[in-house]
C-alpha positions, 0 to 999 in steps of 0.5 A: 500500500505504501508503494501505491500512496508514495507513487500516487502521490509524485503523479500528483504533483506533477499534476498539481504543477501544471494545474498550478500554472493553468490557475496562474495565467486564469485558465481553467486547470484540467480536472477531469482529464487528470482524474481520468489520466490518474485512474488509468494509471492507477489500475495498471500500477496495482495489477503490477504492484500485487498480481505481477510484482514487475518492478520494472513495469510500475517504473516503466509506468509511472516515468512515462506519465511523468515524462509526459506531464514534463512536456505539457509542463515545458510547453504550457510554460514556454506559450503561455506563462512566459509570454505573459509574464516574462520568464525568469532563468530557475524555473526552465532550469528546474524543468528541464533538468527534471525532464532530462533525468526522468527521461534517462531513467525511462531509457535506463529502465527500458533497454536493460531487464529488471535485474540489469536495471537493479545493478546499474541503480546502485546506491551511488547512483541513487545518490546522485539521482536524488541529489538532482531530484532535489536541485531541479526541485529546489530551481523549481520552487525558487523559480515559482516565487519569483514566477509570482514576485513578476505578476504580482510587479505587472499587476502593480505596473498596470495599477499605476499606468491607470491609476493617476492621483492627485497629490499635496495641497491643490490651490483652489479659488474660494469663488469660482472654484477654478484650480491653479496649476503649477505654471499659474494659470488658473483652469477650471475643474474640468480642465484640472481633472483631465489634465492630472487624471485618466478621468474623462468627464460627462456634463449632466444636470442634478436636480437642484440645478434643473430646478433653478435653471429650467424650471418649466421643464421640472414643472412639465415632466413632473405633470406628466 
């Protein structure tokens, strides 16, 4: 049972990955699919696991649907996030570096038999292995903070190139209500809002002012 959850659970992290970045550029994650992806997975791992104990089969398995979700991964970053977001150098490093050592372990496992394959994975080996699990793991990671680091700047970037504010002590005359700009001339409030803002403004009537300026119109549109 442990060999099924541990395995589940690196098919499931792959999967969360590139849902992750699916959710990240606002494109709807593939649940479905992955749920259907996992289960046919699944039952052929636990026919290796109990009925047949091949080792090698689960191996073969599990790297290929590893190897497949790599390069979904590549690709929906390379046209998607990367196009969107810019792209930082760890993050590449990380996935491509994953894709190349699951894809030598899918050929070392392939090509020799079982206990060929058993010799060649020595502890030595596995050293290594692990030592570049973790680096493209750690790339990965680092990668995806600063990932988040560069939308969160474009979000504040876009924010600021829409977003003009008014700032300090604006001069304003107590009668006419026109505002003095910083060469001195004095400009109406109109002309003051969309020189300093994005404002674009729209000229309309209230109520008190209908009524003092065309009463007759207030007087007809109230009979009817």
């Amino acid at each position: 049972l442990s060999i099924i959850i541990c395995n589940s659970l690196v098919f499931l992290s792959v999967i969360l990955l590139y849902d992750g970045l699916r959710i990240f550029v606002a494109v709807a994650p593939r649940r479905l699919f992955h749920t259907i992806a996992f289960v046919v997975w699944l039952g052929p791992f636990v026919y290796f696991t109990y009925a047949d104990r091949s080792v090698r089969a689960r191996t073969e398995l599990l790297l290929s649907v590893m190897l497949v979700y790599s390069i979904w991964i590549m690709t929906f970053y390379w046209l998607k996030v990367r196009r969107q977001y810019g792209g930082n150098w760890l993050l590449p490093i990380g996935m491509v570096t994953q894709f190349i050592l699951t894809a030598s372990r899918l050929v070392v496992t392939i090509l020799f038999d079982e206990n060929s394959t058993r010799s060649l994975v020595s502890d030595e080996v596995q050293g290594y292995f692990l030592l570049v699990t973790f680096a493209s793991s750690f790339f990965l990671a680092i990668g995806l903070i600063f990932l988040n680091s560069q939308k969160t700047e474009a979000a504040l970037t876009a924010m600021t190139d829409e977003i003009r504010t008014l700032r300090g002590v604006v001069p304003i005359c107590a009668s006419c209500k026109r505002f003095r700009d910083d060469a001195g001339r004095w400009n109406s409030l109109e002309s003051y809002i969309e020189q300093h803002t994005e404002a674009q403004l729209s000229h309309g009537l209230c109520p008190d002012c209908m009524q003092r300026l065309y009463p007759e119109v207030v007087r007809r549109s109230a009979g009817n």
